[in-house]
C-alpha positions, 0 to 999 in steps of 0.5 A, spaced: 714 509 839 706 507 841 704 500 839 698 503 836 699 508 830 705 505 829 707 501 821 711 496 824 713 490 820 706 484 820 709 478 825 707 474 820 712 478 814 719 474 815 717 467 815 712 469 808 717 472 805 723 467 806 717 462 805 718 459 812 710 459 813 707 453 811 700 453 807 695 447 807 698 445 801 704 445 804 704 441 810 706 433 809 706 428 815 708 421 815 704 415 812 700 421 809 694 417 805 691 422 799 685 423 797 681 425 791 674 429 791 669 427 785 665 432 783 657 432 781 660 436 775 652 435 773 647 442 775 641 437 776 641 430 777 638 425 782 644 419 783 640 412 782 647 409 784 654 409 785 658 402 783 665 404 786 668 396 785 672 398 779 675 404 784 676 400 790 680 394 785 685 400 783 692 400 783 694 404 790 686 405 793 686 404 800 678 407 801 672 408 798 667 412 801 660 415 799 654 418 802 652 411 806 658 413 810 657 421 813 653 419 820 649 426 818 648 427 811 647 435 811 650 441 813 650 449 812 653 455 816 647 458 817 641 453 813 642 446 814 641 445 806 647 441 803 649 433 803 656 433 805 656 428 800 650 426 795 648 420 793 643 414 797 644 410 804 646 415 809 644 414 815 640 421 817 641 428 814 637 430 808 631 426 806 633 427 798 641 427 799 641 423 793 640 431 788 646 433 786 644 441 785 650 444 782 657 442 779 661 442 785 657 438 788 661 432 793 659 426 790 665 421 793 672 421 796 677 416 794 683 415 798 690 412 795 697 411 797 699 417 792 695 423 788 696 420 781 693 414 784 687 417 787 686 422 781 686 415 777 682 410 781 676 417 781 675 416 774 673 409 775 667 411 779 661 408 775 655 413 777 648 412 775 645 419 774 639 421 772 639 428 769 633 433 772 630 440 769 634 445 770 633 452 773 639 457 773 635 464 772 633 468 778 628 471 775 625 465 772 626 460 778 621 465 782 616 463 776 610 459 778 611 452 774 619 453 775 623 446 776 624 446 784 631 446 786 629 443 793 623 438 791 621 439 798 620 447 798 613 450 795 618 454 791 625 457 790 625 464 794 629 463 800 628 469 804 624 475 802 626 482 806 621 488 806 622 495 808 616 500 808 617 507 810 612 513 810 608 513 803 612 511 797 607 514 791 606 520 796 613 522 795 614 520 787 608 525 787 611 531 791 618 529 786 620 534 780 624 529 778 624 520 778 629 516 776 627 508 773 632 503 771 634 496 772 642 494 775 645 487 774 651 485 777 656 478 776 659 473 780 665 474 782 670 468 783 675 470 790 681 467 786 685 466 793 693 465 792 692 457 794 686 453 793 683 449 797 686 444 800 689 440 808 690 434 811 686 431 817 689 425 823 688 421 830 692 425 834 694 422 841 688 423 844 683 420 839 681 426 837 680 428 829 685 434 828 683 438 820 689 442 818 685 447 813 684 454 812 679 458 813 675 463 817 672 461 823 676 455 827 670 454 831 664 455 826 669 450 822 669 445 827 661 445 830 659 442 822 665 437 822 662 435 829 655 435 828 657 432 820 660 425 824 655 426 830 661 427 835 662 432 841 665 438 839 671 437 844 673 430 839 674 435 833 680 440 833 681 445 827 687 448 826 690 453 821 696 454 819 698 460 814 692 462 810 694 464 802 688 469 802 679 469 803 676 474 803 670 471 805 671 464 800 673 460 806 668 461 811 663 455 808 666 448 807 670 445 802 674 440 804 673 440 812 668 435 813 670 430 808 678 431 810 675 429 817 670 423 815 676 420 811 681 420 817 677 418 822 673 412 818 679 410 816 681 409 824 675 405 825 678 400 818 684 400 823 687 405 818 691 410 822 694 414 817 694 421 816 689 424 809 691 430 805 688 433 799 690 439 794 683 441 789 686 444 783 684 451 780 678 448 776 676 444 782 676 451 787 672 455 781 667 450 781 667 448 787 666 454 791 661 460 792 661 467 789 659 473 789 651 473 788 650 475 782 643 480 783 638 484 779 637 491 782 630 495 780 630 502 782 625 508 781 627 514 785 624 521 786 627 528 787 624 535 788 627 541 784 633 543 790 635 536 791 632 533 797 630 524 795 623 524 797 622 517 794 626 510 795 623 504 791 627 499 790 627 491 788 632 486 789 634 479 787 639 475 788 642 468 785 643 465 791 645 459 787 644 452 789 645 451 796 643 458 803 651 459 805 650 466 807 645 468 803 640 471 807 646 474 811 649 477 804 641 480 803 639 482 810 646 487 808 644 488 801 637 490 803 640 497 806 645 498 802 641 498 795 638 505 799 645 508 799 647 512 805 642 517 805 635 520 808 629 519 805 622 519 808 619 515 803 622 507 803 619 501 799 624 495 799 623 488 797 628 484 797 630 476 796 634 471 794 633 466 790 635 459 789 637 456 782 643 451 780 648 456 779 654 454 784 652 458 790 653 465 791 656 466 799 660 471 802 666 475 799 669 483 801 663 487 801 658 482 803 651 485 799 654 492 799 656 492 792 651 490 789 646 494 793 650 501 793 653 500 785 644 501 783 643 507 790 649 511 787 648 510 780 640 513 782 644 518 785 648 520 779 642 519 775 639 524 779 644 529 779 643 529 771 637 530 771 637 536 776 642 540 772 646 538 779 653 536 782 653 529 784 657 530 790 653 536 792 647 533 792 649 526 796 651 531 801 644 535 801 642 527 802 647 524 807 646 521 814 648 525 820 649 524 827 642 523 829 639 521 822 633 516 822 635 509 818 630 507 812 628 502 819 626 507 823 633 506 828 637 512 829 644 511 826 649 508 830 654 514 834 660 516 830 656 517 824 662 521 818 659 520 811 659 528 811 666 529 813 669 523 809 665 526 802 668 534 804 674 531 805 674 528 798 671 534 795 677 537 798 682 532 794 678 533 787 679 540 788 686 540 790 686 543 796 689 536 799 695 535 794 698 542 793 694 544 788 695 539 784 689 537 780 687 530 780 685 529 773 691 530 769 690 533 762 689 528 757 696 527 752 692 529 745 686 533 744 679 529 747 673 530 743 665 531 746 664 525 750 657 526 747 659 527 739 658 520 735 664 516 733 666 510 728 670 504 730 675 503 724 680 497 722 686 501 725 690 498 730 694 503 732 692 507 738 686 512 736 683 517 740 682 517 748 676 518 752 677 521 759 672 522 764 672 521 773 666 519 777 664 519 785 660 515 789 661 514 796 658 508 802 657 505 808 658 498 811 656 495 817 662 493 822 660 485 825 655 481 825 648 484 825 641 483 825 640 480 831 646 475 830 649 475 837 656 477 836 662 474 841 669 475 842 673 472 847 681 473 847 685 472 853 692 475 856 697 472 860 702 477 863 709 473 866 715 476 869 718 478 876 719 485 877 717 488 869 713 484 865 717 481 860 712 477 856 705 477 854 701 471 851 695 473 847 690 467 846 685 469 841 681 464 836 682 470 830 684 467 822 691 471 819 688 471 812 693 476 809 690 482 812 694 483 818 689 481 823 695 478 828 699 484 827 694 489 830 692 484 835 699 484 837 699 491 838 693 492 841 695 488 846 703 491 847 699 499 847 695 496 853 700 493 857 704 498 856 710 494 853 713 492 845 710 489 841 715 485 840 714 483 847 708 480 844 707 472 843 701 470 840 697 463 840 692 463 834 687 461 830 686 453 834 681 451 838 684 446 842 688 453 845 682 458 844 676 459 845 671 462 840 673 469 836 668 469 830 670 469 823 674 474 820 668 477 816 664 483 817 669 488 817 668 485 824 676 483 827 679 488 827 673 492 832 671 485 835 678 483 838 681 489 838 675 489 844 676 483 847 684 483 848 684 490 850 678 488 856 683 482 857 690 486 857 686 491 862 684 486 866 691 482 866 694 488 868 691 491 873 691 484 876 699 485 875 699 491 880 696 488 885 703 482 885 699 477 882 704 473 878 703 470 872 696 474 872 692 471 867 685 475 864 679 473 860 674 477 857 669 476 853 667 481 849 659 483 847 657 489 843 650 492 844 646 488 841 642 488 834 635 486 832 632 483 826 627 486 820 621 486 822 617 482 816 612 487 814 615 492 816 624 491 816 623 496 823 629 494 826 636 496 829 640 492 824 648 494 825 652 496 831 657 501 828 659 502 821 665 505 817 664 509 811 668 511 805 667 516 798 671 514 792 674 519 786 675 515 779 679 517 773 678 512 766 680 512 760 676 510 754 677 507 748 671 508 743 675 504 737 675 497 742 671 499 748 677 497 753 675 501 761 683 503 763 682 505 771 688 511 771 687 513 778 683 512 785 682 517 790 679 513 796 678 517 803 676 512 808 674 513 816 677 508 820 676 511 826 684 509 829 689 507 824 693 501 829 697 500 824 697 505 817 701 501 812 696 495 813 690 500 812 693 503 807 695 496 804 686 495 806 685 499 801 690 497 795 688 491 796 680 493 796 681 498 788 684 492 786 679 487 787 672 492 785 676 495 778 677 486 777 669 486 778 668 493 774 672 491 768 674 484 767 672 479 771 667 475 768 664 469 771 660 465 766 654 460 767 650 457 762 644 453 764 648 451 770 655 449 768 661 454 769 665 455 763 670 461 765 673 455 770 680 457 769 684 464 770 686 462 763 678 463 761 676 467 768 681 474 768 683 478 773 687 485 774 694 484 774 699 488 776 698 493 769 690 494 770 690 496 777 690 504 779 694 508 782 691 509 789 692 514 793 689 512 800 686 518 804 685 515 811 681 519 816 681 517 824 674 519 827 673 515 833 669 510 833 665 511 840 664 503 840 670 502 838 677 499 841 682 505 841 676 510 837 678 504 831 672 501 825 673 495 821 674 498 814 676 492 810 672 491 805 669 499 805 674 501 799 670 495 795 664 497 795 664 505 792 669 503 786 664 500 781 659 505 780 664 511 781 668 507 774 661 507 771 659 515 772 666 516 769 665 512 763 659 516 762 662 522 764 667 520 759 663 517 753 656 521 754 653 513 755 650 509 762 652 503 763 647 499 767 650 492 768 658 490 770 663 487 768 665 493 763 668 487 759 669 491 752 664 487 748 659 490 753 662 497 753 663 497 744 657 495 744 654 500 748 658 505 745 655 503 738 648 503 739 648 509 743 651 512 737 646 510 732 
């Protein structure tokens, strides 16, 4: 049996299935001190002081510590913008970092013997805040006269991007037929299996050690680092298992405050380990979201379906603080363009600073929000030509060859064609046995266009059931401009055959599977069992610098590094060089930056694509969306493992139906009010749709093996094929989501009128 293609058991499932793997949560050591974060809980507010004595005389507090303590007072992964803690007299760092700007801002860390002593001892800080203007309107914040967020910018909007190809008026005046309307999509809360939580010591040696989940072991330690103003090497970061992420761990949490808490105790002659746990509500409010955004697109068409015209505005809240939004917007700004041809392209982009918790990464990066506006165009389009969606996104869609709205040639492997053929084929049943994707309803369904009344009847009523497409395409790895790296080293040991591989590799097992791929990349190379295989992961004090688990990126990037490594390491080995040890750094080719006038660039290094099939079902009486069934036909370019990638694209539906239909994340001039699961729902194992997962292999001619990164494409395509089938089911467009059933009965009402 090869290691590659092959659906061995994850490394990783026996010890989580039989709970042997540890969590941060999980993890205790002796003399264990605990800590407790207090939060702003104000959106806008200036901290006049903070009298911490009630606290420090607590029962069980062994330490206090505010601002005055963090040796440099701001961070950010890519904007140095945030106070680690806000409040006066630190040293250096942000000149107002007494603002709170949201309520999950970090105002004070107390430290007790025992966590109900800590939580106790937190509530008896006194701080003194005077309350600020608030803005928590995207739109209103770019307005003249708006309240600043940060008092020492001109105004709110972050960065603005701007792409111009060809004419866009001449091409609305070449159109037979425009499309104008205005999109909204909402945050989205990740809601991981466990919330944030670690525990940080001394070690040995004198260095900090942060035992924490999270995405980028390396990224991680270089904001603890320059936080405290140390050298990177007295900073060790480790992560033991990962209960979930999908992006909400790559910005702090409890990182740096873990470390400062750990180490000015030390300096105290305290040399006593310090733990934290947040709760659900301290993980809701005090980690980012999906950017909610604001998409206006006006599109033009000639009579036979070729898109002449592309003008498209696009907003994002980015919330209080940067995060990744520039990174989530230089994404978005493509993707709000679908994964089409089009001569004529006018985008302005931007993200928008409000007092709103931030927005930052989560599985699909800027791609949602963007192709959920570019495929209801096309949707719209169709209709309006009397047309075939899907014919007309193949009359439109990219091939080898074809010019990006940023003037670059699209990267090789260019496969939107095959994968929408491939889902036309699954619709009309040539795929499955003849068998009809859209099962016949159980009782008559009246005309989706014909008027209704809703009754007090609660009994079930009549069903409304309609199927919708949409396709895209994500970027795999970092990309406009960013230099991306991968390191991983192999070591091969043994006496006539080797019989023992050790990986070395920086790589974040967050649930995905990372390490199992990695494993059988490395054992495919070689040429020996995975089991054969031992990997030390995700620890910087053992590896060298991977990147984060983000941008569909690790499966290409390692799979890269650690085949360079094994291929190195092997050859060394034919030459009777016992043990023989390799390391490869791994570089892609290189991408470029928008140009600011223009947005000419060649943003990506490769993407992957997908195009999804939905079936819904209506109820007209309480406006409840049910997803009955999901075709998703994704490339991959090589399945190394096909379970996981069929677990990928589960996983990916099940999380896109939540965003569509349920997942309602609520701010109200700044202050969240969905801040538990009891209030924020999302899917269970009831709502979530049979999948059925069509995996495509085309290889990737970048690619380790032929294989794409393909994570979070089966996300991004969900939500706008859900709403096509809603209007395909009730005759009614849907421009903003979730499709809660308020939004959706009353819709359905006013349309009805």
């Amino acid at each position: 049996m090869r290691a590659v293609g092959s659906s061995i058991p994850r490394v990783d499932a026996r010890h989580k299935v039989t709970g042997e793997a540890l969590y941060p949560g999980d993890i205790d050591r002796p003399g264990q001190l605990w800590l407790r974060v207090v939060f702003a809980e104000r959106p806008h507010a200036r901290i006049r002081g903070i009298d911490t004595s009630a606290a420090m005389a607590a029962p069980g507090v062994v330490a206090v510590f505010t601002a005055a303590d963090v040796p440099n007072n701001v961070y950010g992964l890519n904007t140095l913008d945030q106070p680690v803690l806000c409040g006066p007299g630190a040293p250096r760092g942000m000149a107002d970092a007494d603002i709170v700007r949201f309520v999950g801002d970090q105002v004070a860390l107390v430290v007790a013997e025992t966590e109900t002593q800590a939580n106790s001892a937190a509530r008896l800080l006194q701080i003194d805040f005077e309350d600020l203007p608030v803005v928590s309107d995207p739109l209103a914040a770019m307005q003249p006269g708006s309240p600043l967020v940060h008092g020492y910018r001109d105004n709110n909007v972050l960065l603005e991007y701007h792409v111009r190809t060809g004419d866009v008026e001449a091409g609305f005046a070449r159109a037979d037929v425009v499309v104008e309307h205005t999109y909204r999509t909402g945050a989205q809360e990740h809601a991981y299996l466990q919330p944030e939580a670690g525990l940080s010591y001394i070690d040995a040696l004198g260095r900090i050690v942060v035992v924490v989940a999270g995405q980028w072991v390396h990224e991680d330690r270089q904001q603890i680092a320059h936080a405290l103003g140390l050298p990177e090497d007295q900073v060790v970061v480790r992560y033991p298992a990962i209960g979930g992420a999908f992006g909400g761990r790559e910005d702090m949490s409890v990182q740096i405050v873990l470390a400062l808490a750990a180490w000015r105790l030390k300096q105290r002659g305290i040399d006593r380990p310090v733990k934290t746990i947040w709760s659900r509500r301290e993980s809701i409010i005090g980690h980012h979201k999906r950017h909610p955004s604001v998409v206006s697109a006006k599109w033009g068409a000639t009579r036979d379906g070729k898109l002449v015209a592309q003008q498209v505005d696009f907003t994002s809240d980015c919330g209080a603080y940067a995060y990744t939004s520039t990174k989530v917007l230089g994404n978005a700004t493509l993707a709000c363009l679908g994964p089409y041809v089009c001569d004529n392209v006018h985008v302005d982009a931007r993200t928008v600073y409000t007092n709103n918790v931030p927005g930052g990464a989560y599985r699909g990066f800027g791609g949602p929000q963007g192709h959920f506006a570019a495929e209801l165009q096309m949707d719209r389009l169709a209709e309006a030509l009397g047309m075939d969606p899907l014919e007309l996104r193949l009359r439109n869609a990219w091939h080898e060859g074809s010019l990006m709205a940023t003037r670059s040639v699209l990267p090789a492997g260019v496969t939107i064609v095959p994968v929408l053929e491939r889902l036309a084929a699954e619709i009309s049943g040539s795929e499955n046995g003849g068998q009809s994707p859209r099962p016949s309803p159980q009782s008559p369904v009246p005309s989706p266009h014909a008027p209704f009344l809703t009754s007090l009847d609660a009994s079930a009523g009549r069903r409304l059931r309609g199927t919708g497409i949409a396709c895209c395409f994500k970027n795999v790895g970092f990309s406009l401009g960013y230099r991306d790296v991968c390191n991983a080293t192999v070591e091969l040991y043994g006496t006539g055959e080797i019989e023992r591989v050790v990986v070395r590799h920086a790589a974040a097992e967050v649930g995905q599977g990372t390490h199992t791929v990695m494993a059988q990349v490395a054992a495919e190379v070689v040429g020996v069992p995975p089991e054969q295989v031992e990997l030390i992961v995700q620890d910087t004090a053992e590896t060298e610098n991977s990147g984060s688990v983000s941008a569909s990126r690790m499966t290409f990037m390692a799979g890269n590094a650690i085949k360079g490594a094994a291929e190195q390491a092997l050859a060394r080995w034919q030459d009777e060089e016992r043990p023989a040890i390799a390391h490869f750094e791994y570089v892609p080719r290189a991408t470029t930056p928008y140009d600011k006038l223009t947005g000419q660039s060649d943003p990506n290094i490769t993407h992957g694509y997908c195009a999804q099939a939905v079936e819904v079902e209506v109820d007209p009486d309480t406006g409840h969306v049910h997803v009955l069934q999901v075709i998703s036909v994704n490339d991959v370019g090589r399945a190394i493992n096909p379970q996981q990638v069929e677990g990928q694209i589960e996983g990916a539906v099940a999380q896109s139906v939540g965003w569509t239909t349920h997942e309602n994340f609520v701010q109200r001039d700044g202050r969240v009010l969905t801040d538990q699961l009891s209030t924020y729902l999302i899917p269970t194992v009831v709502d979530v749709a049979n999948v059925k997962s069509v995996i495509l292999e085309i290889p990737d001619p970048q690619g380790p093996l032929g294989a794409r990164g393909m994570a979070e494409m089966p996300f991004i395509p969900t939500a706008p094929a859900i709403v096509a089938a809603v209007h395909d089911a009730t005759g009614v467009w849907f421009d903003e989501i979730p499709l809660t059933p308020e939004r959706v009965w009353r819709g359905l009402r006013a349309a009805a009128r």
